[in-house]
N, C-alpha and C positions, 0 to 999 in steps of 0.2 A: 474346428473345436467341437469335441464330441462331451455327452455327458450320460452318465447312467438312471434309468428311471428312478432308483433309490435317491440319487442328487436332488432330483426333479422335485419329488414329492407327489409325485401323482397319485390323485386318489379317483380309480378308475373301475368300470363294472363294464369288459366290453360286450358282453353276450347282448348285454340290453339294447348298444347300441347298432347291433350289424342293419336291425331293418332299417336304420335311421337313414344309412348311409344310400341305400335304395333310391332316396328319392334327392340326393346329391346333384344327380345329374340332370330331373328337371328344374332343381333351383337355377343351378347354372345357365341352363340357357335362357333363361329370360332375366339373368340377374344386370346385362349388361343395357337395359332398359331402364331396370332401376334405378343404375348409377346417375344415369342422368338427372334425374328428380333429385337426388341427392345433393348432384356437383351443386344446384342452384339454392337448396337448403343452406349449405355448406357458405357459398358466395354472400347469403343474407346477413348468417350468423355470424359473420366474422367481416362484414364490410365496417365496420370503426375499427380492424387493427389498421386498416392504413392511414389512418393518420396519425400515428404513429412520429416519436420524432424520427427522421431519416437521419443514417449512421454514413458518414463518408467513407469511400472506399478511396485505397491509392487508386492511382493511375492504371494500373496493371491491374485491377480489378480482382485480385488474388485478395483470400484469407482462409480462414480455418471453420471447421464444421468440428464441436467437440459432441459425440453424446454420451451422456450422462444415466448408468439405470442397470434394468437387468436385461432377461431373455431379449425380450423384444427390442430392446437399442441394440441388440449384435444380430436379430435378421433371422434367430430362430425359427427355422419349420422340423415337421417330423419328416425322418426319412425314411421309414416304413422297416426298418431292422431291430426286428423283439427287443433285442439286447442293448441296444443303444439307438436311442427312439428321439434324438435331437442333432439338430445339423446347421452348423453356423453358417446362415447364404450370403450371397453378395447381392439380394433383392428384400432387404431388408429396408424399415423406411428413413432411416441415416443417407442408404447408399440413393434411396428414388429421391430427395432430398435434395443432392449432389448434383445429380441425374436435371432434376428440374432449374436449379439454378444455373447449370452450364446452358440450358439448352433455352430456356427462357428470358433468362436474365445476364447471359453470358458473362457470368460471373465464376469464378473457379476455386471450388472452395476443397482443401484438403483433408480429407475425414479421418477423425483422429476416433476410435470407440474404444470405451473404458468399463465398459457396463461387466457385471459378474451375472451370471446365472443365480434366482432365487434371490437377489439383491433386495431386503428389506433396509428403511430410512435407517432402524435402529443400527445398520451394521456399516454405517457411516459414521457414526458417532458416538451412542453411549457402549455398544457391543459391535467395534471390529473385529474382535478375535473367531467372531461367527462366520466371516467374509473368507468361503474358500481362495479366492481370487490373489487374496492379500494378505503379506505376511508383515506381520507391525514391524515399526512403525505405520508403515504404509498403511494408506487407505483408497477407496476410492474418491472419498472426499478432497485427501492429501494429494493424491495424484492428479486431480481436476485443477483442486489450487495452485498447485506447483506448475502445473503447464498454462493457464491463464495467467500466473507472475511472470512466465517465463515468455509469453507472447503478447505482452501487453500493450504496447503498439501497433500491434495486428488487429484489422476487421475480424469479425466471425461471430459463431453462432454455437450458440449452447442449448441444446435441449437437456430438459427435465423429466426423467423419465421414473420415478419413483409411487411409491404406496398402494399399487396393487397388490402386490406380493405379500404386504403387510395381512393380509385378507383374505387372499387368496387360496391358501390349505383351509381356512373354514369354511369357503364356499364348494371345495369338493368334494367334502364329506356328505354321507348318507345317512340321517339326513342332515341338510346344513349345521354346523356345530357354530348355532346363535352364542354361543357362551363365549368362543375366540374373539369374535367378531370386535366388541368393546375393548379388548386388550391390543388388537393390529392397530386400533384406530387411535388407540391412547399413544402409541409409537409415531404413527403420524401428526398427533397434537404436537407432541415433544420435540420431534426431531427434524421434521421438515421448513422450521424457521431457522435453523443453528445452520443450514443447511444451505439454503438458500442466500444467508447473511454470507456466510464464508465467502460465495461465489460470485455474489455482486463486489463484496469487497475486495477480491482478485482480478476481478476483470477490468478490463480499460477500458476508456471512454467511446470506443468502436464496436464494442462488443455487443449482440442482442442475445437474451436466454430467453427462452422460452419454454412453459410450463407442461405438464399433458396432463390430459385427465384422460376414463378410460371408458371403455364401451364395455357392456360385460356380455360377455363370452358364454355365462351359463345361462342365459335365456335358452337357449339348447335343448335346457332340462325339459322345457314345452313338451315337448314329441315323448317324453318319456312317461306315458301311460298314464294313466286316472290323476297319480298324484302331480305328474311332472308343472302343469301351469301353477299351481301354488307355488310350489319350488324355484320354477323362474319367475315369480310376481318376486317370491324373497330374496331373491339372490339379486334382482334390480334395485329392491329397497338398502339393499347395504352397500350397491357400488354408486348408489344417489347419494349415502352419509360420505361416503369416500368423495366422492366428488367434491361433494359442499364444502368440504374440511381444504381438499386441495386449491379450488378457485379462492377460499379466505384468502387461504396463505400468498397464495401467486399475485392475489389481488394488492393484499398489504404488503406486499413487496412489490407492488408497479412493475411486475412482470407479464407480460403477455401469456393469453393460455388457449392451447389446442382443443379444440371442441370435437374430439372422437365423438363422444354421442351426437353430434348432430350427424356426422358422415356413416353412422353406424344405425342411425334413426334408432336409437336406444329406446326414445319413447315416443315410437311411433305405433300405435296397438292397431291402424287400420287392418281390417280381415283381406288376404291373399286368397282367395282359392286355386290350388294348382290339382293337375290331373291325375290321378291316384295317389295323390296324397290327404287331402282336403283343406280345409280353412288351417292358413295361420296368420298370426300379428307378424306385422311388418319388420319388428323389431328381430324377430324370431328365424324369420327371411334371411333378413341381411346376417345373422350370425351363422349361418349355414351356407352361405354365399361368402362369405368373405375370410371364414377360419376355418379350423380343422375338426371344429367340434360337432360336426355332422356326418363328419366322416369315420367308417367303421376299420376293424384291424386290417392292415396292420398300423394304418398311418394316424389314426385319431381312436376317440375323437381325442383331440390335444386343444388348447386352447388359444395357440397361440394364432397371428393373421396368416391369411396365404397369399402370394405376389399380388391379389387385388386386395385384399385389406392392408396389407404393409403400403401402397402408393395411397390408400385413401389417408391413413396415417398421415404420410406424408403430404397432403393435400392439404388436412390442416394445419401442420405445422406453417408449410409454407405462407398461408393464407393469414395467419395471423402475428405474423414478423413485420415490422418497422421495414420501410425502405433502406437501402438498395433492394433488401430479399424481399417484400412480399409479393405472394405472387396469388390477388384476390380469384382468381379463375382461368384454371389449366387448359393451356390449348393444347 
């Protein structure tokens, strides 16, 4: 599944970013150090989803993994060609998900992904006709609903993967266009309860969904000259309102919620010093380590995870699921 930059919406300045990319490769090699610190942050922050009520499984330990969202529930990376600069993988964090519950929990779950590229809440609900993906009636809402009626005596597992997007073309603008920012998030007031209600009320009594919230990806901005740490201080400030809006909703729906920013240390400001690079926040580290937003043409920077950010994803998903699935700490 390919898509064109025009699709995307990207708003991009790569010249600025080539020197970024330079120092790529000393992040990486001591990023797998990091992780570790992380996995045990991650196990803290999320040790009360297990108890959780536990969901029975048949016998056969078979069910379904639905998710639900845009780019990043289909496994999007870039793949480095000017002209079509998106690449639908099979290391996306649905598939490490999968991956982790066969192999931990040997449980076998069949991944079902629904997600549209650019997928904003609104385009579930008040404006489908915006949803390249789907042609009315259909929706992505309708097609979620309609397969959890349709499976509803089946175990499984729903993720949540929505209202970045809603925000997202204001945060890539230069400089941030604060003015969007209040109308993406008026879309997530609006739409992500309608939303959530449809889903629980489709699903069966076997079912867990689970919520995500997001790590932001433009902390990046950091590296980018005099102005850049103001720029990632704001673009943190508006994926914290996104946040809080999302854990409401997830919460007053007795839904369990993914803590990205704890696996992404979003707000973790300790100073890194690395070797020709100099001091950065930790928060800043791990978005250079773990996405493509540090990375210079042809492949970035993009914002979506790279095969280590998509399992951390999936780390917390797992980690904050109801039994059978959770899985507090990956071996």
């Amino acid at each position: 599944m390919r898509t064109t930059r025009s699709q995307y919406g990207r708003r991009r300045s790569r010249k600025r970013w080539l020197r970024v990319s330079r120092t790529v490769v000393v992040l990486l090699l001591i990023s797998g150090a990091y992780v570790v610190g992380r996995e045990s942050k991650l196990a803290k922050s999320t040790a009360a989803a297990s108890t959780s009520t536990s969901i029975p499984l048949r016998s056969t330990g078979a069910g379904f993994y639905l998710a639900i969202g845009g780019s990043s529930s289909l496994g999007i990376q870039p793949d480095g060609i000017p002209s079509d600069d998106a690449e639908r993988t099979k290391t996306g964090y649905a598939n490490d998900v999968v991956k982790l519950e066969r192999s931990q929990r040997h449980l076998e779950l069949g991944l079902t992904q629904i997600g549209c590229l650019a997928t904003r809440i609104k385009y579930l609900t008040v404006d489908p006709a915006s949803n390249s993906c789907y042609k009315l009636p259909t929706t992505q809402l309708t097609t979620a609903v309609d397969f959890l009626r349709s499976h509803h005596g089946v175990a499984g597992i729903v993720s949540v993967d929505l209202g970045f997007n809603d925000i997202r073309y204001c945060l890539w603008e230069i400089p941030i266009n604060a003015q969007c920012v209040p109308d993406g998030l008026a879309g997530v007031v609006e739409g992500l309860p309608t939303v959530l209600k449809d889903l629980k009320d489709a699903a069966g009594p076997r079912v867990a969904i689970v919520g995500l919230t997001y790590y932001d990806p433009f902390l990046a901005f950091y590296l980018d000259g005099s102005t850049g740490p103001a720029r990632a201080t704001q673009s943190l400030d508006y994926i914290t309102q996104l946040n809080a809006l999302l854990v409401r909703d997830y919460t007053l729906a007795a839904i369990p919620i993914a803590n990205e920013p704890a696996v992404f240390n979003s707000h973790d400001h300790t100073p890194i010093s690395l070797a020709n690079v100099g001091t950065v926040p930790a928060n800043v580290f791990a978005i250079c380590a773990d996405t493509w937003m540090c990375v210079g043409s042809p492949f970035g920077p993009d914002d979506h995870p790279n095969n280590v950010g998509y399992m951390l994803i999936a780390r917390s998903i797992v980690a904050a699921l109801p039994k059978p699935w959770n899985i507090a700490v990956v071996k």
